[in-house]
Structure formats: C-alpha cells, structure tokens
C-alpha positions as CSV (number, residue, x, y, z in Angstrom):
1,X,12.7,-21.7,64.1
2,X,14.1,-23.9,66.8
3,X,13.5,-22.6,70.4
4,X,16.7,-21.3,71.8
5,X,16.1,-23.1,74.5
6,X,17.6,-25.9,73.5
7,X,20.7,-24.6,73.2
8,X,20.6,-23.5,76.8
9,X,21.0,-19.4,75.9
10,X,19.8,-17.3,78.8
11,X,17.9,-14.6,78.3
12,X,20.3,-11.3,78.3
13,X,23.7,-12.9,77.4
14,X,25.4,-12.5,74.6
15,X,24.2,-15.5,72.5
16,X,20.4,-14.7,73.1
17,X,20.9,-11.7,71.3
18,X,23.0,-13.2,68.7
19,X,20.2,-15.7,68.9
20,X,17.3,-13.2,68.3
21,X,19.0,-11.3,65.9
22,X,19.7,-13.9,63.4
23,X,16.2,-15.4,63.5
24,X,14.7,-11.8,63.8
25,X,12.9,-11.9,60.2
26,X,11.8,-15.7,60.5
27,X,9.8,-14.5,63.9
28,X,8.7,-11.4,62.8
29,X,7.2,-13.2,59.4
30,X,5.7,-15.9,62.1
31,X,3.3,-12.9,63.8
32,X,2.6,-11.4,61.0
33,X,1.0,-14.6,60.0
34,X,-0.5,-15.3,62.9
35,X,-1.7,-11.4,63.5
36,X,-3.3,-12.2,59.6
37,X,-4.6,-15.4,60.7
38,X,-6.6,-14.1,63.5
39,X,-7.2,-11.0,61.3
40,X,-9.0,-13.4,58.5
41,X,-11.3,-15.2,61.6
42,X,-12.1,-12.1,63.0
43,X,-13.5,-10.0,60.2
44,X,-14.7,-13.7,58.4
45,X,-16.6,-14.7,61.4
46,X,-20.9,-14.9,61.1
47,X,-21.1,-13.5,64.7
48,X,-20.7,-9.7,65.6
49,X,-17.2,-8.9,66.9
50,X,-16.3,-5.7,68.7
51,X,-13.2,-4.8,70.7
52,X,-13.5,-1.9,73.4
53,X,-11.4,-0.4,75.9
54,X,-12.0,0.0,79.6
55,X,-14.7,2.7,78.8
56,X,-16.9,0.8,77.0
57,X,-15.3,2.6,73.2
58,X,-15.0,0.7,70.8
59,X,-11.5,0.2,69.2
60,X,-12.2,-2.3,66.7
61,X,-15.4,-4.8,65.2
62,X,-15.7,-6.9,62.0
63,X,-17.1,-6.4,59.0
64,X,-20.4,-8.6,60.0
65,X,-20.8,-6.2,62.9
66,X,-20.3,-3.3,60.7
67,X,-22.9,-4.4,58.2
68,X,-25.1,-5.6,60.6
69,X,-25.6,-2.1,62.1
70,X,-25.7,-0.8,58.4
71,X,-22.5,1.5,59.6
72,X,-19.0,1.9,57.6
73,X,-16.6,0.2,60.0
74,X,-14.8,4.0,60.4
75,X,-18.4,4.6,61.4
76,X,-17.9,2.2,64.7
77,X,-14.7,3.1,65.6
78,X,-14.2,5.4,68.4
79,X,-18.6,5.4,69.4
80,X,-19.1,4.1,72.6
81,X,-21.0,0.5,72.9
82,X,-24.2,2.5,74.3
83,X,-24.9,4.4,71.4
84,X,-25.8,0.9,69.8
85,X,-28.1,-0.3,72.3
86,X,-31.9,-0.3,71.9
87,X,-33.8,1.8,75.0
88,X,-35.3,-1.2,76.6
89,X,-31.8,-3.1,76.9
90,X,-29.7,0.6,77.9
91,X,-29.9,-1.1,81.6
92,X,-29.7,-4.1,80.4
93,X,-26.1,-3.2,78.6
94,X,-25.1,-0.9,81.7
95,X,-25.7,-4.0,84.0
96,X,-23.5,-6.0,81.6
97,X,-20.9,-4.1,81.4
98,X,-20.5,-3.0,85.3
99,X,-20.7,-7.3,85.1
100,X,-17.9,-7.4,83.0
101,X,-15.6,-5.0,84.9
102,X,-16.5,-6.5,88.4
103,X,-16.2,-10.5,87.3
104,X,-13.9,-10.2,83.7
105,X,-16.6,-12.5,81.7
106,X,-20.4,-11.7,80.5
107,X,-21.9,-14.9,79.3
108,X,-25.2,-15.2,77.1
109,X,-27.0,-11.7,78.2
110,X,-30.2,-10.7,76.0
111,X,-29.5,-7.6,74.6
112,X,-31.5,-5.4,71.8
113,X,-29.1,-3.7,69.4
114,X,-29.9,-0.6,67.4
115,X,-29.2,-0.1,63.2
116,X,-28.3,3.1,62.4
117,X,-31.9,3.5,60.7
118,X,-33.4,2.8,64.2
119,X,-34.5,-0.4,63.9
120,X,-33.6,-3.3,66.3
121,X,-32.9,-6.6,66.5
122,X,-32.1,-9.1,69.6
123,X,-28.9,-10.5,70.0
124,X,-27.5,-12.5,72.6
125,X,-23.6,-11.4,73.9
126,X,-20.8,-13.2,75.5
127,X,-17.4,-11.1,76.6
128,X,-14.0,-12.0,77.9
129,X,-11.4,-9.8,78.8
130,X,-8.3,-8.7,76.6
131,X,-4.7,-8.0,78.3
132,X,-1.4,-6.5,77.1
133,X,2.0,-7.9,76.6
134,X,2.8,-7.1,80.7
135,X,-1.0,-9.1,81.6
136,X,-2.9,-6.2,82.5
137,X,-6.8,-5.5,81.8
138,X,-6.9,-3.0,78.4
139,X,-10.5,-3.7,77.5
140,X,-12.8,-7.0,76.2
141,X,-13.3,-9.3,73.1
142,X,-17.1,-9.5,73.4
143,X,-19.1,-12.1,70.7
144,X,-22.6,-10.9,69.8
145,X,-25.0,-13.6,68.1
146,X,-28.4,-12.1,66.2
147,X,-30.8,-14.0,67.2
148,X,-33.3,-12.6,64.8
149,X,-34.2,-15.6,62.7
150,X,-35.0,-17.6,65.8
151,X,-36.6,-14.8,67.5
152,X,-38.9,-14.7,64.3
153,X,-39.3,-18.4,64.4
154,X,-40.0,-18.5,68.0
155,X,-42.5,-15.5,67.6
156,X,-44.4,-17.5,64.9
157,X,-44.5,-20.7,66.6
158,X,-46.3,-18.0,69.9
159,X,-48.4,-16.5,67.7
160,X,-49.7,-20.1,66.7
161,X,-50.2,-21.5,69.7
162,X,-51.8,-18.0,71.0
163,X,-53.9,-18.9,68.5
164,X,-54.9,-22.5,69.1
165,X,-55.5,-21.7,72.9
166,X,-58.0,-19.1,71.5
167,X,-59.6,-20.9,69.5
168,X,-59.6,-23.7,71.3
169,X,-61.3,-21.2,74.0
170,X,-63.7,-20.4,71.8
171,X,-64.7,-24.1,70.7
172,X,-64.8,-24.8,75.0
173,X,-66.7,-22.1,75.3
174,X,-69.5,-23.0,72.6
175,X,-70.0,-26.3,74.1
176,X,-70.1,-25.5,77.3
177,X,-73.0,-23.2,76.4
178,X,-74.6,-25.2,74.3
179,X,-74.4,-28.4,77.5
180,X,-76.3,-25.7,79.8
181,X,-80.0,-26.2,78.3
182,X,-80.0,-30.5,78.1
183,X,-78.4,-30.1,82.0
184,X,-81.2,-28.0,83.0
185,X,-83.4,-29.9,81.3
186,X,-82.1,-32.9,83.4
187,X,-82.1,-30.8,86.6
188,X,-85.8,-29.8,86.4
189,X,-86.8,-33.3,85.3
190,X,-84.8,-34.9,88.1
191,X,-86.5,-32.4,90.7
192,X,-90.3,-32.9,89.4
193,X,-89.4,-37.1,89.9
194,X,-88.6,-36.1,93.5
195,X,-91.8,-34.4,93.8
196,X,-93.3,-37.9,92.9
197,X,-94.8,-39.5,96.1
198,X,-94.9,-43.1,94.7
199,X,-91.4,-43.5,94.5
200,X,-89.5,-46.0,95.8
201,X,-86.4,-45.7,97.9
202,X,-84.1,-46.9,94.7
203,X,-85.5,-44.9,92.4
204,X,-85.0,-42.2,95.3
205,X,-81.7,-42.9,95.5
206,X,-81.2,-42.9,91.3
207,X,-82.0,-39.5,91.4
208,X,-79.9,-38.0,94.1
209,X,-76.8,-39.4,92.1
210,X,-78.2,-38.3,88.5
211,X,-78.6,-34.8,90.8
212,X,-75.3,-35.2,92.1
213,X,-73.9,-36.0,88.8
214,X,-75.4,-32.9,87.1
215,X,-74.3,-30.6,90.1
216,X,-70.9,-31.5,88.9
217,X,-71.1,-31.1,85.6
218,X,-73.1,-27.7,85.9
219,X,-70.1,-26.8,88.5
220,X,-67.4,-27.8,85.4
221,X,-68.8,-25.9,83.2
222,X,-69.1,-22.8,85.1
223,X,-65.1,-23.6,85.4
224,X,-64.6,-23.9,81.6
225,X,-67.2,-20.4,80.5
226,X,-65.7,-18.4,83.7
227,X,-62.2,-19.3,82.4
228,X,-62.8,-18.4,78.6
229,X,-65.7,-16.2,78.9
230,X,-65.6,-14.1,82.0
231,X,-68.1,-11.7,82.7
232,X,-67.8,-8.4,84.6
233,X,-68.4,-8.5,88.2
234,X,-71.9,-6.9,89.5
235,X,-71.1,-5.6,92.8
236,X,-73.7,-5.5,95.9
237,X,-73.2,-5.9,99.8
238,X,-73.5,-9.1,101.0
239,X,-73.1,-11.3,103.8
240,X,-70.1,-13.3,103.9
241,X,-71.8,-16.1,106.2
242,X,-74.7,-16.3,104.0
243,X,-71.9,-16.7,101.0
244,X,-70.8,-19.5,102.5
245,X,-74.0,-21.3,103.8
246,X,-75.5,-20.8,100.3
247,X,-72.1,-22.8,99.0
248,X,-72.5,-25.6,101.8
249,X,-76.1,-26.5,100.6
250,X,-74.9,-27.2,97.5
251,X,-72.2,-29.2,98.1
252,X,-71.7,-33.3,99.0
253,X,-70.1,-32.8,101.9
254,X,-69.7,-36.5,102.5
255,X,-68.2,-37.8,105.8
256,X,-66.5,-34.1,106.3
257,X,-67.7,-31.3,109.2
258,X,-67.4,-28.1,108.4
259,X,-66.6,-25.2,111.1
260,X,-68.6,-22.4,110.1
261,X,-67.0,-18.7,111.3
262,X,-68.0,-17.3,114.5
263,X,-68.3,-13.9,113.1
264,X,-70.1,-11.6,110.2
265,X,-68.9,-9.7,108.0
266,X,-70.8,-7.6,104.7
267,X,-68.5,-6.8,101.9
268,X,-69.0,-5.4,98.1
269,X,-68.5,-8.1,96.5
270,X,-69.9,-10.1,93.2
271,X,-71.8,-12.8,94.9
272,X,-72.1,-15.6,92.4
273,X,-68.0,-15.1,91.9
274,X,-67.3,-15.4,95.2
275,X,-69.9,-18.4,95.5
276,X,-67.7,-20.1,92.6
277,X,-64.4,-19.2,94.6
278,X,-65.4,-20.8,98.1
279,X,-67.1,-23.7,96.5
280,X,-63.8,-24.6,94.4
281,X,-61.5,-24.4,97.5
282,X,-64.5,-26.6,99.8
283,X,-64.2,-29.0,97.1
284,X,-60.3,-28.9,96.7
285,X,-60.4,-29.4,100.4
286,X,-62.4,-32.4,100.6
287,X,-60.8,-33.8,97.7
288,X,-57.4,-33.5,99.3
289,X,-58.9,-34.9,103.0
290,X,-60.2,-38.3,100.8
291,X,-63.6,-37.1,101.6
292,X,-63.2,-37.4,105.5
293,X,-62.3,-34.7,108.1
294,X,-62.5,-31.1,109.2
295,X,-62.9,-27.9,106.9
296,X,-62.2,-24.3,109.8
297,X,-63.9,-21.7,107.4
298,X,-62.8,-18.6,109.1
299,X,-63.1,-14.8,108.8
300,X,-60.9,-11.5,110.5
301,X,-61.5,-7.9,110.4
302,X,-58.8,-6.0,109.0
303,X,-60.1,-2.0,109.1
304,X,-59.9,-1.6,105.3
305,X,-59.8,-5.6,104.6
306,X,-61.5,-8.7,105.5
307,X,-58.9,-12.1,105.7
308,X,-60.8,-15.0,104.7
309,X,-59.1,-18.7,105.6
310,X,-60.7,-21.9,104.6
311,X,-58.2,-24.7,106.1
312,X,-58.4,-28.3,106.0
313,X,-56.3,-31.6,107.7
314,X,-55.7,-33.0,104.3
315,X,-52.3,-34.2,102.9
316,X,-51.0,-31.1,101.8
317,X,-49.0,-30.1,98.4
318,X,-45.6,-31.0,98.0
319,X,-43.3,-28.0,97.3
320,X,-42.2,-29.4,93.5
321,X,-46.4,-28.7,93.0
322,X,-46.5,-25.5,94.4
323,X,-46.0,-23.2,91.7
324,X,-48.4,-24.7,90.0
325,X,-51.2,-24.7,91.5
326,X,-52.5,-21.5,89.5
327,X,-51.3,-22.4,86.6
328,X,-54.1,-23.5,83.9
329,X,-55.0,-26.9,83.5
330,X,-53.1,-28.4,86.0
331,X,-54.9,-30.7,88.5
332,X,-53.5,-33.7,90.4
333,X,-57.2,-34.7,90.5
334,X,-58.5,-38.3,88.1
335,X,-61.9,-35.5,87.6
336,X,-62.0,-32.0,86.8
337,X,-60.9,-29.2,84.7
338,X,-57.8,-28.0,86.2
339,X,-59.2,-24.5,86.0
340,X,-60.8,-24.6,89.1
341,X,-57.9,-22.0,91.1
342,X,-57.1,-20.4,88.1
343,X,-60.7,-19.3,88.8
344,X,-60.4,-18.2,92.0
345,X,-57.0,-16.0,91.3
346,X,-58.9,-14.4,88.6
347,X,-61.9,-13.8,90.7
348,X,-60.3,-12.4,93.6
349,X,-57.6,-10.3,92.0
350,X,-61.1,-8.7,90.0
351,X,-62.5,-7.8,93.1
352,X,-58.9,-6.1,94.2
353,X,-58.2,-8.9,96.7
354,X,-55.1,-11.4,96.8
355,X,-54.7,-15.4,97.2
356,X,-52.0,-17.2,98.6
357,X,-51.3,-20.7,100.3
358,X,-49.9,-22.0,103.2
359,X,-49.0,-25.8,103.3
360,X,-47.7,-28.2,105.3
361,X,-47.4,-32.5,104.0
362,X,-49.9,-34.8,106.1
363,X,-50.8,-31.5,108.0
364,X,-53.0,-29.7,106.0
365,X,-53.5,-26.8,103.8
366,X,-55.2,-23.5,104.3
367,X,-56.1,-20.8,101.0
368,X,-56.1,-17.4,102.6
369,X,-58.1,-14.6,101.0
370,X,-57.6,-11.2,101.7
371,X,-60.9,-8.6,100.1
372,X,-61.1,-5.2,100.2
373,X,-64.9,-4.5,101.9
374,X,-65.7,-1.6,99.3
375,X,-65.6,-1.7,95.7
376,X,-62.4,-2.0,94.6
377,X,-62.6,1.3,92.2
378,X,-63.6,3.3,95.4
379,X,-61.1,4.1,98.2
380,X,-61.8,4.8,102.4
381,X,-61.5,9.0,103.0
C-alpha cells in the first residue's frame, strides 16, 4: 500500500475516505499479520511473558510462562501477579510493582516465583509499560528470565568452594597444631641458653632474635587456630591495665612509646582473647607508624560499658581499604596472616562488644572498642 500521503489527501476530506476505503482489506490483512507476528514471538519466546493491567491482573502470558508455573494458560488469566510469588519475594514483588507504577520501567529485580505444586524457582524480571491507541497507561509487558540453571550452577560452584575453605581450615589448622610442640621446644631451649652465664654478647644477641622470631610465629599461629578453631570464651574479672601491661612485655616495641591509660577498669572478660585482640592492634599500630612514634592506649567509663581506644600517628588507611580491613586474609603487610582483625571482630563481638575505626591519611588511626563490663549473657537490674 502506498502512503496516502503522497498524494497530498488530508485526513477528513473526501479522498481520504475514498482513500481508506479502497485499501481497507490490504491494511486490515497488514495487522493481522503483524498482530500474528507478534503473536508467534510472544507465545514462542524462552522467557516468561505476562501482560497485566493497572491492578497487577493478569490479562495475558505465553505458553513458556504457562508451563513454567505448571498452570493451563485459562489457569493465569484473570489471577493477580501475587498469587505467583514465593513468601520471601511477596515484598519484594510489592516493591516492584509500586516501582513500576511510580517510574513506568522495572529493570532486572530478583524475584522467587511459585508453581502451582508449591515449589519455587528464581527468576529475574524486567517490565515496561503498555499504552492504548489514545497513549494512555492500560497496564505492563513484563519479561521474566528463570534463572534456575544458573542459580544451580552458581550454588554448586558455593558449595565447592565452602568446601575448599573448610577443608583448607582444617589442613591450617592441623599444622598449626602440629608447629606448637617444635616452637616450644625452641622457646624453652632458647630460654635455658639465656640462663647460660658464659655467653657472649653475639650469642646473646642470636637468641633474642631466634626469641623474637618464635614470638612471631607462636603469635601467627594463634591467628591461624583462633581463626579456624575458636574456642569458647572463659570468663573471669580482670584488670584491663594489667591486660594491657601483660601485652606490652611481650611485644618489640622498637623505637615506639606507648601511653599507658590513666585509669582502671575490671571487666568480665576472657583474658587470653582479649590479650590476642590488644596485641594485634599494638602491632598493627606499630606496623603502620614504620616502627617509630606514639601508641595513646586509653580507657572511659560508660555506666553499663567500658570504651577502649588504642590510637597511633601512623599513615592511616585509605578509604578504597576500608571495607576491608575485616575481611579475611587481607593484609597490606609483606608478613602475616591477614587474619589478624578478623580476630579481633570475632573476639569482641563474642564477648557482646563492637569494633570500629576512625582514620585520617598521614594523621593516624585509632580502633575503638566498646565492652560490656559483665558477662555478656547477664544483663544490669
């Protein structure tokens, strides 16, 4: 059919109807090809199609979202989108489709769908608007993709690396336990050489860095067997000063003052953890200060709480690192474990307490720890 148009008829005068009226069959044939055209793609197409009104009802789907469901297509017709929504995506969907009506698209939303045996599957849906023949809004197209195979895929390719880490776990753990007795064995033979009064000063100096050297290894694998093998805390009150002076002595401090609290306070706590929590963040801090500067330890009363700050003048963590600094395994130090904080989180949340960081670049950092003074399975009256 040519386009009338081009023989300049205006719409309304006589010739435009003699116009349309002679080529009346010819477009009439036209849509109905196109209407069958769309009709094949539609019920043809791998994804899930449904049609629905301004209600959320549907008014039409395809036979592959029919099936999918395990419903006759008469079956869909006239139920409303919600009654094929799993429960944990109902307010999910809802969300969606409040979306849809405020912003006229919905694009790549997980969503659980619901057979008609009960069963469910997850799918991921995209929706744009449909309009009548005078533009306005009569309801959405929306495209649903099951995502089952790669959900299955994905959920194999978890479970395998689940398993890896835990066995992998289990390996760490083994040698780590099985390094403790040579270590001690070096410790105690290390100390009796010291006891030796015929020593000279090299040999004097050999041992304090085979000492040192074991110190850090023993501290590692208290990292790695806390990590995979955690035990349960034992609770008792405790000085928090004495915590921390007990920590200092063990530590190479190096060229670095530290600025012990001005203040006491006794706390329930599990001693050795918290022993392993301060000592990581001393060593982080002296780490991060290239083994030179100040380290303010301080402590605050809160009533029910006691705020614990260790701070030092180091060079502070960028803001791309920050998120990661609990995260296992990562370190931005050449030595260690990277499960050093990871640690610490763990140890702290255990004994009901929190962690967090404040930073600032070539300013310094400071880990503030916030305990609960009692056991954490007991409450103040």
């Amino acid at each position: 059919m040519e386009s009338h148009s081009k023989y300049n008829i205006e719409k309304g005068n006589k010739d435009y109807e003699n116009f349309i009226e002679q080529n009346l069959d010819v477009i009439i044939e036209r849509y109905h090809r196109a209407e069958q055209k769309y009709r094949i793609l539609y019920d043809n197409s791998p994804d899930l199609l449904r049609t629905i009104n301004l209600m959320g009802v549907i008014i039409d789907c395809n036979q592959t979202y029919a099936k999918t469901l395990c419903y006759a297509r008469d079956e869909v017709i006239g139920v409303s989108i919600f009654e094929h929504v799993a429960d944990q995506s109902l307010n999910d969907l809802q969300k969606s489709f409040a979306a849809w009506k405020a912003n006229g698209i919905v694009h790549d939303r997980k969503i659980w769908l619901k057979r008609k045996d009960g069963s469910i599957f997850p799918t991921l849906l995209n929706a744009t608007n449909l309009y009548d023949r005078y533009g306005n809004l009569v309801g959405s197209n929306t495209t649903i993709r099951d995502m089952t195979d790669i959900y299955i895929a994905r959920e194999a390719t978890e479970q395998q690396r689940i398993k890896r880490i835990s066995d992998m776990g289990i390996l760490s753990a083994r040698i780590a336990h099985d390094l403790k007795n040579p270590l001690s064995v070096i410790k105690n033979s290390v100390e009796l050489m010291k006891m030796r009064s015929n020593l000279d000063n090299k040999t004097k100096v050999d041992c304090e860095r085979i000492e040192r050297a074991a110190v850090r290894i023993s501290h590692q694998i208290e990292e790695v067997l806390e990590y995979v093998w955690p035990k349960p805390l034992e609770f008792s009150s405790a000085s928090l000063l004495e915590i921390f002076d007990a920590v200092i002595s063990k530590i190479n401090v190096q060229q670095v003052t530290i600025d012990l609290p001005k203040v006491d306070i006794s706390i329930i706590c599990d001693v050795a953890k918290l022993e392993i929590v301060f000592s990581n963040l001393i060593l982080n801090a002296i780490q991060a200060m290239n083994g030179t500067g100040n380290i303010y330890l301080k402590i605050k009363d809160e009533k029910k709480s006691v705020r614990i700050e260790i701070e030092d003048i180091g060079h502070g963590i960028p803001d791309d690192l920050l998120p990661k600094i609990f995260e296992p395994l990562f370190t931005t130090r050449q030595v260690g474990t990277g499960l050093g904080l990871v640690s610490c989180k763990s140890i702290v949340e255990k004994h009901g307490g929190s962690i967090d960081i404040k930073t600032q670049i070539n300013k310094g950092t400071t880990f503030i720890i916030n305990l609960p003074k009692i056991h954490p399975n007991e409450s103040f009256l």
